[in-house]
Phi, psi and omega in degrees: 000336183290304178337309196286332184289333165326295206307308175341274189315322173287318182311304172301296182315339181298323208244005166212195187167005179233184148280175170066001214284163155280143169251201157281350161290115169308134193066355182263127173257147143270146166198132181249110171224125210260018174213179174288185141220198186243156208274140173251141161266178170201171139287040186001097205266152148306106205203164176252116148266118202239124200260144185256321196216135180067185190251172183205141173264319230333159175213113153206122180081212133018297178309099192272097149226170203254164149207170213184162184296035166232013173190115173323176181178125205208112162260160163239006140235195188286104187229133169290137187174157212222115185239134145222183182272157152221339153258102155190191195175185202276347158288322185230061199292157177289129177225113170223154212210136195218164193224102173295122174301131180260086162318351174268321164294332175304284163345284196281331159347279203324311198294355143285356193228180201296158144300147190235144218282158200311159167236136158311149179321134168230160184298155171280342188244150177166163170243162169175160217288165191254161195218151209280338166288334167288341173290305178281029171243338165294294198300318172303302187296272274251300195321320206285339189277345170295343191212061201289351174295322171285339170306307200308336179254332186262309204320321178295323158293336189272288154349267136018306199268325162329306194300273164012297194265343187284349199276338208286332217230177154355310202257340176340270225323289184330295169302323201296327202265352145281005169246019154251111228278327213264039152224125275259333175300300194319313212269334180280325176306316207314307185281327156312274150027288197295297169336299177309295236280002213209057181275326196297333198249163181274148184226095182282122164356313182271353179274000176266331162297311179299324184314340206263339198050059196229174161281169198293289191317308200290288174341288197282345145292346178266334161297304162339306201269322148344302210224330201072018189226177165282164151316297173342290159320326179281308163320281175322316202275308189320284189009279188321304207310292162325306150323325193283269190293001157307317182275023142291352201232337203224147169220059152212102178333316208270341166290284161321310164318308178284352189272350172261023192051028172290109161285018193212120220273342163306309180267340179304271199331317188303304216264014180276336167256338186282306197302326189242006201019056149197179179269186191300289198289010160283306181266017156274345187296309189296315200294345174286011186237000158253163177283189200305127152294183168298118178326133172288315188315330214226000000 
């Protein structure tokens, strides 16, 4: 597997040297960092992060995990999470390629291959070791940026065949249950969905089980297992998140505060430092005085 992860690692360098880029292939991003960094907090999108070179760190909600070019990382919903780099250097930059999930390319996969027997609450999220067939379905999709005349016609199969291979492993259970609108992750995005788009507002537990179409007790154990966080938690970070970059542009808390929906410019402040450790108007002063953070996602 290394030879092909070598090739790998040359290819994305051919075509980057920064984070985040988008290429031309659809849903596939690169990022290249010849150094560690320090933890961003973000938002995860659905997405395959596949690390080539170095390490990668995440914290969510509970969860510590680590991965490296011996192990895939796959969200399958929308997750608040805190990332760095953790192995790398200007001999051996962190090198990664990453694939945002298309719920429609799963869906019709899924709807060719045998049905699979019921699962248990599952994480929305995980890692697992790569396997020589899943590297060489990333080296077939990544070849295609050597050949951008040809995306429009190869990117959907090959992609496809990512997808395949991701289905095969470790991560099946997980996708399989995201590419079924009828399933307790699907039912869980449906209140995530909700969750982003209303962060401002009280979201009482039983109207997000119903969103979800679930019982209250059933909802809040399939979120958990889901996000690793409560609803509750999920919320506060969106919260939190938001509240941060008003304040890259602002330096009035109270103002932020209330526009992410705290109704106490006071307790907004408590929980802004536990969260960000200093207080608003201190690390909103530092973020105005740097640039953007480092894509989180990759």
């Amino acid at each position: 597997m290394q030879e092909t992860l070598d090739r790998l690692c040359r290819r994305v360098r051919s075509h980057t040297e920064g984070m985040g880029l988008e290429t031309p292939t659809p849903r596939v991003a690169l990022g290249v960092s010849g150094a560690r960094g320090t933890p961003v907090r973000t938002v995860y999108e659905p997405m395959v992060c596949m690390v080539l070179q170095g390490a990668k760190q995440v914290m969510i909600g509970d969860q510590l995990l680590r991965y490296d070019a011996a192990s895939c990382f796959v969200a399958s919903v929308e997750l608040p999470a805190t990332g760095c780099v953790m192995e790398a250097s200007s001999e051996r930059p962190y090198v990664v390629a990453t694939l945002s999930l298309d719920g429609d390319a799963l869906s019709s996969l899924l709807a060719e291959l045998p049905p699979a027997p019921p699962s248990p609450p599952l994480a929305g999220f995980g890692v697992a070791a790569v396997t020589p067939e899943l590297l060489d379905a990333w080296d077939h999709l990544l070849a295609l940026l050597d050949a951008p005349d040809d995306i429009p016609y190869l990117a959907p199969a090959r992609e496809r065949e990512v997808l395949y291979r991701l289905l095969q492993r470790g991560h099946g259970a997980m996708l399989r249950q995201v590419g079924r609108a009828d399933s307790r992750l699907s039912q869980v995005r449906r209140a995530i969905d909700w969750i982003r788009r209303h962060y401002d507002q009280a979201l009482p537990i039983g109207t997000l089980a119903e969103i979800a179409g679930m019982s209250v007790p059933s909802f809040h154990r399939h979120f958990k297992a889901a996000t690793a966080m409560s609803q509750l938690q999920y919320q506060k970070t969106l919260r939190q998140q938001a509240a941060r970059r008003l304040l890259a542009s602002s330096s009035d808390a109270a103002r932020a505060a209330y526009a992410v929906g705290y109704e106490s410019a006071s307790h907004f402040s408590r929980e802004y430092a536990r969260f960000f450790g200093a207080p608003p108007s201190q690390d909103g002063a530092r973020r105005r005085m740097v640039t953007a953070d480092t894509i989180g996602a990759i």
